[in-house]
C-alpha positions in Angstrom: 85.3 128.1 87.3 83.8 125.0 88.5 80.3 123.8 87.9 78.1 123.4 90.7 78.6 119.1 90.3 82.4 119.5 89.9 82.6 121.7 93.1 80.5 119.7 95.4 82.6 116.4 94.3 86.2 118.6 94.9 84.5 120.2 98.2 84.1 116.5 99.8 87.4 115.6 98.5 89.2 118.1 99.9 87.7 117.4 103.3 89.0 113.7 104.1 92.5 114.8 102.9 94.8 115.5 106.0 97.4 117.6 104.2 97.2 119.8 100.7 99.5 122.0 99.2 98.4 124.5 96.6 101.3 126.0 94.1 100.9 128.7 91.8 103.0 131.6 90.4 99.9 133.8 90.2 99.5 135.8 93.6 96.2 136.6 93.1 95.3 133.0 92.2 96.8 132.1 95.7 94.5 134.5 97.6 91.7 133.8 95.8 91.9 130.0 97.0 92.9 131.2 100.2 89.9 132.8 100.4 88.1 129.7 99.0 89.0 127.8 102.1 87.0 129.6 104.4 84.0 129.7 102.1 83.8 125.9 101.7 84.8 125.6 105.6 87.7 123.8 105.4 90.5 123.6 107.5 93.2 126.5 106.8 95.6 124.3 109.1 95.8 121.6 106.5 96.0 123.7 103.7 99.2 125.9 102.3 99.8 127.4 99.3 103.5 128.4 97.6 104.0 131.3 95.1 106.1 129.4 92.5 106.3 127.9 89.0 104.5 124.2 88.9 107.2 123.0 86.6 109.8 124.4 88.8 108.1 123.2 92.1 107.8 119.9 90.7 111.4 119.2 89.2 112.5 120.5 92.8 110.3 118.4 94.7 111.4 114.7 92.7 114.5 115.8 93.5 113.8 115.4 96.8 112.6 112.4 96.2 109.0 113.8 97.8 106.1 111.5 97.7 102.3 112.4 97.1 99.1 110.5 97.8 97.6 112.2 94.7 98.8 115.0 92.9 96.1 117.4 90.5 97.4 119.4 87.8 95.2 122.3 86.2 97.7 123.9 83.7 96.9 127.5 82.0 94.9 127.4 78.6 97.2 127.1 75.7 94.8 128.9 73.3 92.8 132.0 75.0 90.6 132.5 72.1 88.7 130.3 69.9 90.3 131.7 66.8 93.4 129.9 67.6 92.2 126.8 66.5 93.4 123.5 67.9 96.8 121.6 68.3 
């Protein structure tokens, strides 16, 4: 969840960009920020979103030779409890 600060900053990002492209493999993740665009009044024209690994999406897309402007990566925690201890 974003802070308050964090989410204002993203929100005025996300509104000068002209295309984005959201990719997760978690479904409900996908509606849940498809849901987010209408909250935050952004344009659902400009926006999609692909079910599908990251890593995956990512190999296939350099092998494409595809091109981004700016690409943000928000990867899965890799210890879920504190207990874990660090790497």
């Amino acid at each position: 969840m974003l802070h308050i600060d964090e989410s204002l900053y993203w929100n005025n990002a996300l509104s000068i960009l002209n295309l984005l492209q959201g990719v997760d493999s978690s479904l409900p993740a996908l509606e849940l920020a498809k849901e987010n665009i209408i909250l935050n009044d952004l344009d659902p024209e400009t926006i999609s979103f692909l079910k599908q690994d990251a890593t995956d999406f990512m190999k296939s897309a350099a092998a494409r030779n595809e091109l981004w402007d700016i690409v943000i990566l928000d990867p899965p925690k890799l210890a879920p409890r504190r207990e874990v201890g660090c790497l």
